[in-house]
C-alpha positions as a printed NumPy array, in Angstrom:
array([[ 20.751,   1.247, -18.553],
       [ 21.212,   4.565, -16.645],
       [ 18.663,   3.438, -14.448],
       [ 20.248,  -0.014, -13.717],
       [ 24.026,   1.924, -13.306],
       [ 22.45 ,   4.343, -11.162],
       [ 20.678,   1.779,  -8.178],
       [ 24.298,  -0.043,  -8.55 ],
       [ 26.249,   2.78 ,  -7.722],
       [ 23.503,   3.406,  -4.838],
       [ 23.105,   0.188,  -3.267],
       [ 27.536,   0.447,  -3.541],
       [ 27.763,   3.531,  -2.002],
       [ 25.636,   2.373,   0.577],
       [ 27.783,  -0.292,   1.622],
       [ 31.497,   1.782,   1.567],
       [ 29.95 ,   4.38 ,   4.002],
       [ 28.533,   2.209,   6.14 ],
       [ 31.479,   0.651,   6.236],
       [ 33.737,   3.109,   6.228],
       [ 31.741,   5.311,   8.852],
       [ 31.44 ,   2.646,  11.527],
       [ 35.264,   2.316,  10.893],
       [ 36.282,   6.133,  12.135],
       [ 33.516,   6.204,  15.108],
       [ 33.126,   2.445,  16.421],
       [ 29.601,   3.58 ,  16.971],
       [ 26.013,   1.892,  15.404],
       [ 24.389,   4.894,  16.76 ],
       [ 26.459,   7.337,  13.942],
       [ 25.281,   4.877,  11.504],
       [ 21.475,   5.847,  12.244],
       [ 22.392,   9.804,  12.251],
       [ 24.125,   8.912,   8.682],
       [ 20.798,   6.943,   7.543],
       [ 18.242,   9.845,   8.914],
       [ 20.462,  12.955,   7.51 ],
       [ 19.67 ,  11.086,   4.084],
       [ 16.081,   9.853,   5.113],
       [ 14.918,  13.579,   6.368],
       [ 15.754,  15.969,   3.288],
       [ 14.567,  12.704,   1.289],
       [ 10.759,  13.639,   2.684],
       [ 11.091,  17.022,   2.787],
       [ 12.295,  17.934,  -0.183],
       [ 10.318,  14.92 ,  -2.429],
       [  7.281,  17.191,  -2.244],
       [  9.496,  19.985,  -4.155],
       [ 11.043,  17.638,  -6.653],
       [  7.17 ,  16.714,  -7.524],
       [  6.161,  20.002,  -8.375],
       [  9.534,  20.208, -10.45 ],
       [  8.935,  17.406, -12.263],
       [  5.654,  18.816, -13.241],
       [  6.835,  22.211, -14.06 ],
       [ 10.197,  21.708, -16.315],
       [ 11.675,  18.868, -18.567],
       [ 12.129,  15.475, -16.752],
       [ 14.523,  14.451, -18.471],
       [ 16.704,  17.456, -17.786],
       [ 15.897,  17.185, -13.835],
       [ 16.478,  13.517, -13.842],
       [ 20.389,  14.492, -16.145],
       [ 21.558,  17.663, -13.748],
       [ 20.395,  15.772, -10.461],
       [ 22.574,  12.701, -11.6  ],
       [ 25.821,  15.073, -12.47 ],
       [ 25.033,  16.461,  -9.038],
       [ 24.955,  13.09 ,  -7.187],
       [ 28.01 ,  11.884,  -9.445],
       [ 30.044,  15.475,  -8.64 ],
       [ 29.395,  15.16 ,  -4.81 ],
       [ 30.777,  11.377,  -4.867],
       [ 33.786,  12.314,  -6.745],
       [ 34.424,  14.79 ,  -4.216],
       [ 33.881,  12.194,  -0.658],
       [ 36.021,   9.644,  -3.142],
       [ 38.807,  12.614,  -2.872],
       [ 38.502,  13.7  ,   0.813],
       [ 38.533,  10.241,   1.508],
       [ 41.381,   9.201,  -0.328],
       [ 43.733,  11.977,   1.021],
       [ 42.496,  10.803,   4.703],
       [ 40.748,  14.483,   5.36 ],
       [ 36.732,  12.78 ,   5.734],
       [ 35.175,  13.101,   9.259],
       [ 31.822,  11.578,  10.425],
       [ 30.348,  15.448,   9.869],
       [ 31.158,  15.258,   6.291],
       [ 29.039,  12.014,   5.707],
       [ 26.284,  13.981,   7.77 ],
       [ 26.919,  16.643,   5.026],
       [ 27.052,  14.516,   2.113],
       [ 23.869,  12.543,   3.182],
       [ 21.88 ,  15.674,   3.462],
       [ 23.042,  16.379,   0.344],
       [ 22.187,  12.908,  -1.482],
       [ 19.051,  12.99 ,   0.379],
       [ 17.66 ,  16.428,  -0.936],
       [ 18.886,  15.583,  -4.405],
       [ 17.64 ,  11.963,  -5.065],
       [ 14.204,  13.489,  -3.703],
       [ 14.347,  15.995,  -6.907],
       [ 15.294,  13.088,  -9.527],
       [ 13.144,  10.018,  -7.928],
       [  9.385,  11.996,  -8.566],
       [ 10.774,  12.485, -12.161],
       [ 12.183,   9.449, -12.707],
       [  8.912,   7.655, -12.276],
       [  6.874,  10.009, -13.923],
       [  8.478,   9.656, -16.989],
       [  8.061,   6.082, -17.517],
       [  4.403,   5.853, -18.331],
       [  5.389,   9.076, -21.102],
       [  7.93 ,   6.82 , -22.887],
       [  6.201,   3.494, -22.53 ],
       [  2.259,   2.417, -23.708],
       [ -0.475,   1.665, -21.227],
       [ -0.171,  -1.892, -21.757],
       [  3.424,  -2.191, -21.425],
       [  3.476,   0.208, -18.345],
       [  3.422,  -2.479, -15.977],
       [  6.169,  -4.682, -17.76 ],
       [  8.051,  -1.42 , -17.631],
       [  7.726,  -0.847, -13.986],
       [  8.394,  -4.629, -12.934],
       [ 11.847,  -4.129, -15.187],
       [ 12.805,  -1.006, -13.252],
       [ 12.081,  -2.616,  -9.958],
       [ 13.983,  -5.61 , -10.937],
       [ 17.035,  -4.047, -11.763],
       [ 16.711,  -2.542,  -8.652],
       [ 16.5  ,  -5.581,  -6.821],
       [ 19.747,  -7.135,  -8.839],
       [ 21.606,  -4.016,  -7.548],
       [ 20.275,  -4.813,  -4.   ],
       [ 21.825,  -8.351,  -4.433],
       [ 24.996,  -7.636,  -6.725],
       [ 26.063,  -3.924,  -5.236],
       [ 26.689,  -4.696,  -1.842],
       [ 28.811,  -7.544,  -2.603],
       [ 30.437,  -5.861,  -5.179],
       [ 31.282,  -2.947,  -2.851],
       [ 32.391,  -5.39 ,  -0.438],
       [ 35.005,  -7.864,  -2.265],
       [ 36.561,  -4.726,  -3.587],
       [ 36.777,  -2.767,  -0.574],
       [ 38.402,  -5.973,   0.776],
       [ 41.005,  -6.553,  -2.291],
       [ 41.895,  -2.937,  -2.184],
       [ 42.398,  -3.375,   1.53 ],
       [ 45.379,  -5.739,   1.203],
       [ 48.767,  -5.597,   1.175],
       [ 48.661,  -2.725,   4.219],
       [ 46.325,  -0.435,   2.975],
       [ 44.138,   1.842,   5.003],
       [ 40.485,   1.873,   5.287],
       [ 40.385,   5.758,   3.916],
       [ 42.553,   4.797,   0.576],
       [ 40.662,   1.397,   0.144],
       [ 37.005,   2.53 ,   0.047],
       [ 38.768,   6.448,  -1.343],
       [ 39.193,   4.326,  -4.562],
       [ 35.535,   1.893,  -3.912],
       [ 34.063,   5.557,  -4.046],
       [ 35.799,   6.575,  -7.197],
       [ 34.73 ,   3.625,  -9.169],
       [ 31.099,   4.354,  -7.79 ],
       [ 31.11 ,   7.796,  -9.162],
       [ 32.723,   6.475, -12.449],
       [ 29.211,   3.766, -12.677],
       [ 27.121,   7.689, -11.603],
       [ 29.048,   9.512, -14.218],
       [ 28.267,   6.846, -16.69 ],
       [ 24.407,   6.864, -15.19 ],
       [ 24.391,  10.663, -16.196],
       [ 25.932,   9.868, -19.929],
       [ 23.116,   7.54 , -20.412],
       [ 20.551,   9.562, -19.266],
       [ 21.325,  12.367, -22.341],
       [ 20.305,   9.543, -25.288],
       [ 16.854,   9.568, -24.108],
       [ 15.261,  11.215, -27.081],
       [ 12.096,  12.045, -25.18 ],
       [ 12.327,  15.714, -23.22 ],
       [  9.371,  15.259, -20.534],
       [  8.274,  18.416, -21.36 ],
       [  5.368,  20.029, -18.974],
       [  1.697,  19.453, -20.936],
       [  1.246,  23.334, -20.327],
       [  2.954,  26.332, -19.252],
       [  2.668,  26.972, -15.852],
       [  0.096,  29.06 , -14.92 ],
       [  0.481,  29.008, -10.84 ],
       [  2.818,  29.602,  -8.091],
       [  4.972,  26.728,  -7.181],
       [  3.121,  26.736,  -3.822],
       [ -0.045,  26.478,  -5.66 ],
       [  1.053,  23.677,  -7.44 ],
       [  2.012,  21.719,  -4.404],
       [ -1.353,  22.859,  -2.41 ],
       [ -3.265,  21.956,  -5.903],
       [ -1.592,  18.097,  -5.929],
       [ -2.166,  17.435,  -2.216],
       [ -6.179,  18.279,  -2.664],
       [ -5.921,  16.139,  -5.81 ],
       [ -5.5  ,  13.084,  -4.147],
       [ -7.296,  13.907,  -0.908],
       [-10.604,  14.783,  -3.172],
       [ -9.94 ,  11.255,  -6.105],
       [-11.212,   8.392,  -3.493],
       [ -9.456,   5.987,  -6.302],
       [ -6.285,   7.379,  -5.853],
       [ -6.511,   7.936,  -2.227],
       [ -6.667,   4.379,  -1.635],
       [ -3.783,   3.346,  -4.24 ],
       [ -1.605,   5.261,  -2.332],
       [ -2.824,   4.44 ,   1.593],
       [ -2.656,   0.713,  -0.274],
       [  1.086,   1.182,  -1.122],
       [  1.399,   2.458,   2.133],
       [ -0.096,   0.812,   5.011],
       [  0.54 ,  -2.817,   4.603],
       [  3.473,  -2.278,   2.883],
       [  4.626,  -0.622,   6.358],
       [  4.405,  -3.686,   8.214],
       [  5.682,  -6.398,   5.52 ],
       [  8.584,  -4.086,   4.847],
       [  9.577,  -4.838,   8.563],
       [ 10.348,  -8.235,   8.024],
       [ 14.039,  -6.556,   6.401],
       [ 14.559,  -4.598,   9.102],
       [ 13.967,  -7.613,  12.053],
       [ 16.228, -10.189,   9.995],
       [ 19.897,  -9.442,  11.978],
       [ 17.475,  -9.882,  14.73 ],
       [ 16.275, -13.052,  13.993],
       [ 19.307, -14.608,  12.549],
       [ 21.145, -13.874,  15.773],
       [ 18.605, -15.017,  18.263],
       [ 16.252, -17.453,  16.146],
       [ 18.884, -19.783,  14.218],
       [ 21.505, -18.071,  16.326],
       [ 23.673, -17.464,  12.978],
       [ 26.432, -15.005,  12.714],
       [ 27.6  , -12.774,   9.087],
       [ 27.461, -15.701,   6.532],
       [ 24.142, -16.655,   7.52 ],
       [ 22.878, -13.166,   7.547],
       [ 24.14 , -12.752,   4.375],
       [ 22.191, -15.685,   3.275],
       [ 19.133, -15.367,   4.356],
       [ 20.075, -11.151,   2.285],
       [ 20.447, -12.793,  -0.35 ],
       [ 17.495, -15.434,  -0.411],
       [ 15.009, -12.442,   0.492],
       [ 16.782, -10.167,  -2.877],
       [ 16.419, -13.314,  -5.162],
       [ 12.911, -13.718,  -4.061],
       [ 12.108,  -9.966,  -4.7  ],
       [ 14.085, -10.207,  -8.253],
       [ 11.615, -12.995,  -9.141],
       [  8.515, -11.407,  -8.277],
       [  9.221,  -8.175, -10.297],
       [ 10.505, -10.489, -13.265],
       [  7.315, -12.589, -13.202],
       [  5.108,  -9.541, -12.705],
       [  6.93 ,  -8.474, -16.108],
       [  6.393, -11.415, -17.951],
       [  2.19 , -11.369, -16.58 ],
       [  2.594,  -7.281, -17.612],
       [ -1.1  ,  -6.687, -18.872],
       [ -3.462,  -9.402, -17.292],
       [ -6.779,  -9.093, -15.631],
       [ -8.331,  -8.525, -12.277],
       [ -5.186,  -6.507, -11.226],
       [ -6.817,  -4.936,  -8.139],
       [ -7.892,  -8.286,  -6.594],
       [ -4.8  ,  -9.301,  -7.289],
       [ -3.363,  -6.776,  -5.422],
       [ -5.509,  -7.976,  -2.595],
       [ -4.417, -11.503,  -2.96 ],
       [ -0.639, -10.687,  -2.855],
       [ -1.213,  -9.112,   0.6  ],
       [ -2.647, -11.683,   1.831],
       [ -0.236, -14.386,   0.707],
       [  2.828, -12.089,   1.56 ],
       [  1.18 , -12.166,   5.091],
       [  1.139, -15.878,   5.141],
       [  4.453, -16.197,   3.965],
       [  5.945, -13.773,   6.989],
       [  3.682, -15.745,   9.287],
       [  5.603, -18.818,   8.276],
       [  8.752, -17.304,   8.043],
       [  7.926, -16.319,  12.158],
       [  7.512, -19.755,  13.473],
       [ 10.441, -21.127,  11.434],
       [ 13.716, -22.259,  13.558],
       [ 16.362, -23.41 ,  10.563],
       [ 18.519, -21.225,   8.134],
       [ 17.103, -23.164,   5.211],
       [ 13.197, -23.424,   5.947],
       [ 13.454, -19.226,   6.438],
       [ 15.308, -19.037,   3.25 ],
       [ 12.333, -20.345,   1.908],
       [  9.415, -18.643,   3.054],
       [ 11.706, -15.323,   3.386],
       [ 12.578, -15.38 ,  -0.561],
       [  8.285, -16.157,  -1.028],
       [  7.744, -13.271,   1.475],
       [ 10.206, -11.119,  -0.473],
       [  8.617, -11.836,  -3.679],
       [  4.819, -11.523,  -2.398],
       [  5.783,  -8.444,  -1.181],
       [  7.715,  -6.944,  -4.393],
       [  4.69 ,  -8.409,  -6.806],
       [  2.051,  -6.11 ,  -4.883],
       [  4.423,  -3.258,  -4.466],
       [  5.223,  -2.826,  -8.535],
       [  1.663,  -3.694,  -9.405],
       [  0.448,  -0.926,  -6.945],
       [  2.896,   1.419,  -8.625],
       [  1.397,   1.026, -11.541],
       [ -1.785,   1.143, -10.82 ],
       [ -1.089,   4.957,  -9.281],
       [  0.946,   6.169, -12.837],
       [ -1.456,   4.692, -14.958],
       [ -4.962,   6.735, -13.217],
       [ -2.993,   9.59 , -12.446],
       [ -3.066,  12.456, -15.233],
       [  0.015,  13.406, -16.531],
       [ -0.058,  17.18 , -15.904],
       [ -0.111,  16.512, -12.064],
       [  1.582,  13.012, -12.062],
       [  5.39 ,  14.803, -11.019],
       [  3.482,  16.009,  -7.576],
       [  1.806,  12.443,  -7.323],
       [  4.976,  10.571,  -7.653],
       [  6.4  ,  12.64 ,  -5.123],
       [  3.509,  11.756,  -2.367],
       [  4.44 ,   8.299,  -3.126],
       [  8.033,   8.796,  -2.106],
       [  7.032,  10.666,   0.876],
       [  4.62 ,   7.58 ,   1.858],
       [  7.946,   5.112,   0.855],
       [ 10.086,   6.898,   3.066],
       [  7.779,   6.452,   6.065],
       [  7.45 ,   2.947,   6.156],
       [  9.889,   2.515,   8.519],
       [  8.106,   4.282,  11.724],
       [  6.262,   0.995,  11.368],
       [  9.238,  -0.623,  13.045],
       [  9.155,   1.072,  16.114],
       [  6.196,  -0.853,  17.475],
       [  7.126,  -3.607,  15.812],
       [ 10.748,  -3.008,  17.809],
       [  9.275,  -2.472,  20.811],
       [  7.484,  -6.025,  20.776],
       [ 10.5  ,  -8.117,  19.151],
       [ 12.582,  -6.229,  22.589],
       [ 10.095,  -6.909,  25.332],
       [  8.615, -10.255,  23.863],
       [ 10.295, -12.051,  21.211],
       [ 11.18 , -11.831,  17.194],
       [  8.522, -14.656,  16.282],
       [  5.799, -12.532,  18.736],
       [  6.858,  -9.278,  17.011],
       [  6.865, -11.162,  13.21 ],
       [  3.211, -12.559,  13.97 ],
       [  2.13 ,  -9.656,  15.098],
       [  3.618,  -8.337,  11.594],
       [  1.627, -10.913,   9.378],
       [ -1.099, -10.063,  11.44 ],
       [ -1.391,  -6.144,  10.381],
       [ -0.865,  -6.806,   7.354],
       [ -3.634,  -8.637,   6.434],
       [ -6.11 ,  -6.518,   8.794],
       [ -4.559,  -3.503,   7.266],
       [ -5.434,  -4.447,   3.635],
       [ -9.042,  -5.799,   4.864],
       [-10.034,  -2.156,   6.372],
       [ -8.914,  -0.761,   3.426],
       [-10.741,  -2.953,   1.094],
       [-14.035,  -2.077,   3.188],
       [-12.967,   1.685,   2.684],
       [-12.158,   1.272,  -0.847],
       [-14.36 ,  -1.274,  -1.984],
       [-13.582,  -0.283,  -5.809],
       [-10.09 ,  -0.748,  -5.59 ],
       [-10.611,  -4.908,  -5.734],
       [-12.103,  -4.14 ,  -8.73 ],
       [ -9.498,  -2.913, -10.961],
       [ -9.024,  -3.63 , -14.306],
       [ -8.052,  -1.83 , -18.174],
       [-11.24 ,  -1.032, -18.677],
       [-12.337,   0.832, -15.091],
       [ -9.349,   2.205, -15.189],
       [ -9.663,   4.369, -18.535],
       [-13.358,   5.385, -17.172],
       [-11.653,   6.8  , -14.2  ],
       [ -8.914,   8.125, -15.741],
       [-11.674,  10.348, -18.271],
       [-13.11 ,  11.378, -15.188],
       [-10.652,  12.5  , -13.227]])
């Protein structure tokens, strides 16, 4: 439950600044310097928040980081509300946000394959993603309607989304409460014996010398780099492909985030089956397809379709990969692990720019072929380079987890 009231106060928050900061400037360029002041601590400091996570109690890191987060919202609610917030201040706050959900994220994934069995570890991780993906679907509408009922009857922008932000700390407060009837500490394995900087040197070599892990990650990574572009080319494509305006943006939003839900919800329900690393080949490969279609579509209700199929292709092979990477990884080093993960999640979207560049001096169905296209190449080199990764399954995956 804190983990479900935490990505809904997120995915809220999101929304009210956003709003609220295009409001005060009139400007879609401050929105980007709002996104990268939370996007650049988020990478730099996710490296630190592994070896953290691998040094103290996780479940301590993962409480004070949420009363952190829920403390500095409480405080924009207030500067907001009395009309004093300036475009700096959400700089400020997203630095902020950004350095401390890099410190809780490492540690809240690491802890999940402590508190849950091997076999349910996948079920686990399809759950967390899905209420993830709920939030994605129910937060931003939530945020909205109430930023628009508060908005009536004469109310300023700075009051309405002043009290959206208050009830969004409330949902972080209540996150943090949660968080402190976990009975399990995530208590380091050992005492620590090394520098932190040793630590962080010692988790990098890990997974450049474990060829198994290696290619989890570069798996999660690469092709997910490309299909993950398909979110951030859809304005584009409503506007000049089916030439909608806001409601069908929102639909075809909402179709991809129903689509995702499903696809971590029947992941959970599979949970322990067979043959999970050609699986994970197989999902590429469809989700490819699926964007491929999506490209050469020209009506709202045929891209609904292969958009939501897309969307749930592509959040299938992203919480099976997960998986895959907590359940081979040790736990000693699994904090500093985790963290490489987030750093790799983070930059998926310099896969855009190219991908930008084509959709500006071509077209969107060019740049969305050309999309597909890398996907499925990317995920064929890499099953070449890691030709044991297709073959994934319980029992290779306890030999290579006594070996490494």
């Amino acid at each position: 439950m804190s983990s479900v009231c935490a990505s809904f106060g997120m995915q809220m928050r999101a929304i009210a600044q956003g709003w609220l900061v295009y409001d005060i400037t009139q400007s879609p360029m401050a929105l980007t310097w709002v996104m990268l002041s939370f996007i650049v601590p988020s990478a730099i400091f996710s490296l630190i928040g592994g070896v953290l996570t691998d040094r103290i109690s996780k479940k301590n890191l993962i409480f004070y980081t949420q009363l952190l987060n829920s403390i500095a919202t409480l405080i924009l609610a207030y500067l907001t509300y009395i009309g004093e917030v300036t475009f700096w201040y959400f700089i400020f706050f997203g630095i902020l946000n950004g350095a401390i959900g890099s410190v809780s994220m490492p540690a809240s994934f690491s802890i999940v394959p402590e508190v849950v069995s091997r076999e349910n570890l996948v079920n686990a991780n399809a759950l967390k993603v899905s209420t993830y993906n709920l939030s994605s679907i129910l937060g931003p509408a939530l945020a909205g309607t109430m930023i628009g009922i508060f908005s009536s009857g004469g109310v300023n922008s700075n009051e309405s989304v002043g009290i959206v932000f208050l009830i969004i700390a409330g949902i972080l407060f209540l996150a943090t409460f949660l968080v402190s009837f976990l009975k399990y500490g995530g208590q380091p394995e050992t005492a620590p014996a090394k520098s932190s900087m040793e630590d962080l040197r010692e988790g990098i070599e890990f997974v450049r010398k474990k060829d198994f892990i290696l290619g989890l990650l570069l798996l999660g990574l690469i092709p997910s780099s490309f299909g993950k572009s398909i979110n951030f080319l859809l304005p584009a494509f409503n506007q000049d492909v089916i030439s909608g305006g806001p409601e069908e943006l929102g639909i075809l939003t909402a179709g991809m985030g129903i689509g995702a839900l499903v696809g971590s919800l029947v992941l959970a329900k599979l949970g322990n089956f067979r043959n999970k690393g050609r699986a994970m080949f197989v999902l590429v490969y469809c989700w490819s397809i699926a964007i491929a279609i999506f490209a050469v579509t020209s009506g709202l209700y045929v891209a609904i379709f292969f958009g939501a199929f897309a969307a749930f292709f592509g959040t299938f092979f992203g919480s099976l990969n997960m998986s895959m990477t907590q359940i081979v990884t040790p736990q000693h080093i699994r904090g500093r692990v985790m963290s490489l993960v987030m750093v790799m999640n983070i930059m998926n979207p310099l896969a855009v720019i190219p991908i930008g560049a084509i959709a500006e001096y071509s077209n969107i169905h060019t740049a969305l072929l050309f999309t597909a296209v890398m996907l499925s190449i990317s995920a064929f080199g890499l099953n070449r380079a890691f030709p044991n990764l297709k073959r994934v399954d319980e029992t290779y995956i306890t030999k290579k987890s006594s070996e490494i």
